[in-house]
N, C-alpha and C positions, 0 to 999 in steps of 0.2 A: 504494500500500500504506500502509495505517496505521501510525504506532510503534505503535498497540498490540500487534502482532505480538512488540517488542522487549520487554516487559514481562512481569514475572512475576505469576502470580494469586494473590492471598493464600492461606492456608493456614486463618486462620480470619479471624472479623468482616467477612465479608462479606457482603454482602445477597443474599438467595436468595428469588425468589418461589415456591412450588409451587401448581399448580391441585389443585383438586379434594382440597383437605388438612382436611376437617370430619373422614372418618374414614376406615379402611380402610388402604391404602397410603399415601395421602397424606397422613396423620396421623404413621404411621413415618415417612416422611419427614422432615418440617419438624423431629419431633421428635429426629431424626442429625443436622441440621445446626444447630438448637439448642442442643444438648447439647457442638457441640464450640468456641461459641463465634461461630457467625454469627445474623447479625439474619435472621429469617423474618417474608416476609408470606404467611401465611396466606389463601386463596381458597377461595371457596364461590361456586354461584350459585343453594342453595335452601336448604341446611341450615343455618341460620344458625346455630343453640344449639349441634348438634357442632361446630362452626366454632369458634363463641368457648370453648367447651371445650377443642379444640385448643389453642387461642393462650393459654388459663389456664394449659396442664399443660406448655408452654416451661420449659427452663431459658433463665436469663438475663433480658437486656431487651432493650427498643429492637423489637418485636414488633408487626406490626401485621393485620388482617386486613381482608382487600379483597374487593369481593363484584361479581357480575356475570355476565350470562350469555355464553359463550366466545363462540355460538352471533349473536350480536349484535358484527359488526368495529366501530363504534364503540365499544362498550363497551369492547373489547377495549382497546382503545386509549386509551382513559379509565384503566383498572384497571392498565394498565404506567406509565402516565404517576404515577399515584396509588402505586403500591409502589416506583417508582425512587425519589419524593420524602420518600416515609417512610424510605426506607433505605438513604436515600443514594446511591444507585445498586444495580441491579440486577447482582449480578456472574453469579449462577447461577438461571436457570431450569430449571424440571424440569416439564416439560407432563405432567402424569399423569391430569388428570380427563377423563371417557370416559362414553361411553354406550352402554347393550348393551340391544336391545328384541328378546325373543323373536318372529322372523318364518321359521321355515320354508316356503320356496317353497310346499310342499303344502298347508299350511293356513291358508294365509294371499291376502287377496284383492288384487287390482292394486292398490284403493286405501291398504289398508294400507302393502303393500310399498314403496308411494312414500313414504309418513311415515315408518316406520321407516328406511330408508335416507340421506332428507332428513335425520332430526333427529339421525340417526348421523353424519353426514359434517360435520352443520354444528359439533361440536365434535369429534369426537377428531380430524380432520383440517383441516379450515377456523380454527378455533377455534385448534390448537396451531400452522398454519401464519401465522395471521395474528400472535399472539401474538409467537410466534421474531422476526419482522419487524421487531415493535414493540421489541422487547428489545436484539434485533443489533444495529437503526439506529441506535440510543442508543451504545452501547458504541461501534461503530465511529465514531460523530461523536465522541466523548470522546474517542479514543488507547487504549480500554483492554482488557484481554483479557477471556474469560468462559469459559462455559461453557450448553451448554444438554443437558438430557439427556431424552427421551423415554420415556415409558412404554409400551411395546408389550408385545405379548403371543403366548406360543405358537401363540394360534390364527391367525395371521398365515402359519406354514409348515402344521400338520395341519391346518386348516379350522375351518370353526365352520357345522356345519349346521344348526343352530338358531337361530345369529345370524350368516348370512352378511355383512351391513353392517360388521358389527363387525371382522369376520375379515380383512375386506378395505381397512378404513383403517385396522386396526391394521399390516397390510402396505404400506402405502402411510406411513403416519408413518415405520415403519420406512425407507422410500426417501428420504422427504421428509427424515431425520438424515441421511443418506448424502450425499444431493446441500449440503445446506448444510455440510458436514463437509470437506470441498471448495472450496465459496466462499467459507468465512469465515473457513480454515485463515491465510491471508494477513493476519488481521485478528488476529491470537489468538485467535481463538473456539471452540474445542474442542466437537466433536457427537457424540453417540454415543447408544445405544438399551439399555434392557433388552426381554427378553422374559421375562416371568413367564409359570409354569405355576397350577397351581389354587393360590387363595393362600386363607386363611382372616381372610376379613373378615367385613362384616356384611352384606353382599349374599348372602354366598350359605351365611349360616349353617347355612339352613332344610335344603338341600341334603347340605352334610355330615353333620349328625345326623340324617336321612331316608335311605331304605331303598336309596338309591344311593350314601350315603355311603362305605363303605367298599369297593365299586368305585373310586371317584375316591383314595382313600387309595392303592389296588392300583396305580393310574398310575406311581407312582413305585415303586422300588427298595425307597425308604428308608421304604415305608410308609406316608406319611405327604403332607401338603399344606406349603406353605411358611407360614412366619408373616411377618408385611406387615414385621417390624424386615430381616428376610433381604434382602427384595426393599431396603428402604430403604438396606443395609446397600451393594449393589451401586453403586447412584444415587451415593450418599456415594463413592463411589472414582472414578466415572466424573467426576465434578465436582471431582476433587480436580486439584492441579498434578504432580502422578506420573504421572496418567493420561493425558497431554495426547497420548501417540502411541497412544494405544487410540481417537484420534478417527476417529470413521465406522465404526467396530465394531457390530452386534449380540449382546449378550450374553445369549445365554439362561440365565436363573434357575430353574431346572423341575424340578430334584433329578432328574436323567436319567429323565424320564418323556416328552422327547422328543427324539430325536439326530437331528440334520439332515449332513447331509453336502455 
């Protein structure tokens, strides 16, 4: 077992890498744990302008952004290596960037199906799997504690029959926090998952103010879709040193638009 088990995790000024933070969730992100005093590196592996826009609109300093594709295990491992040395070490990662490629079974052909799945799996799952590794290994060869928190998603438990790939390594991240939430507990590494419901970013703007919009609004109770600081807002607590017995939890953020049991 590691001292790092015995050690407390800072509260602020910590370095926090998040993937996939050019915009959307990942942008709330970086900018809740900039805002209360920790160093963010910033990740993209195409948007680069929303990216450095992210890292512009930081509060604070000591900020950097890191670029790579998840999808790529060298790289992977290049880009932790590169954010623990900008930032001193890595204390919190937050795997959030994802990919979602419209393939319903029915209209969609064998060889599709294999790319869409392939290029699904090779980052929201491969990509945050390998990443965690890269992050853990570090931590645990230091002594020190951390945290890692996953972005998953509702359609992990109701389906996603439009983007099956998606639905099913967003279910599968979710196991993948579980089982390290477990093996790293011993380490101080604290794991744990969001699941967002329909969130309003910029993927799927087109959607909300189109003629399905306020169907998806009707999903929840309250109305309404979540705004990305909410879902940020969860991440920020899962990461934090209060939260440490909430490890290996699933939390769904959905404004009860879906109850599991």
């Amino acid at each position: 077992m590691s001292n790092g088990s015995t050690q407390e995790l800072a509260t602020t000024g910590r370095g926090v890498l998040v993937t996939g933070a050019s915009r959307g969730i990942g942008r709330a992100v970086a900018a809740a744990f900039a805002a209360q005093g920790d160093r963010v590196a910033v990740h993209c592996s195409a948007r680069h302008a929303d990216a450095e826009r992210t890292l512009a609109e930081l509060d604070g300093t000591g900020h950097v952004l890191v670029t790579g594709d998840l999808a790529d295990p060298a790289r992977v491992e290049a880009l932790a290596a590169e954010a623990a040395e900008a930032l001193e070490g890595v204390d919190v990662l937050v795997n959030n960037a994802a990919v979602m490629v419209r393939h319903p079974l029915a209209e969609t052909s064998y060889a599709d199906w294999q790319a869409a799945w392939r290029d699904t799996a090779a980052v929201n799952l491969f990509g945050a799997a390998n990443l965690s590794h890269c992050v853990a290994r570090r931590l645990i060869d230091e002594g020190r504690p951390g945290r890692i928190v996953n972005v998953g998603s509702r359609g992990a438990f109701r389906g996603e029959p439009d983007h099956p790939a998606y639905g099913a390594t967003k279910a599968a991240l979710h196991a993948l926090g579980q089982s390290l939430a477990v093996s790293l507990a011993p380490y101080g590494i604290a794991v744990a998952s969001v699941a967002p419901g329909f969130v309003a970013t910029e993927r799927v703007a087109e959607r909300l103010t189109g003629p399905e919009g306020a169907a998806i609004r009707e999903q929840s109770p309250f109305g309404r879709v979540a705004e990305p600081a909410e879902i940020a807002a969860a991440v920020r607590y899962l990461a934090s040193p209060e939260a440490v017995w909430s490890s290996g939890t699933v939390l769904d953020v959905n404004g009860a638009s879906y109850l599991r049991t």
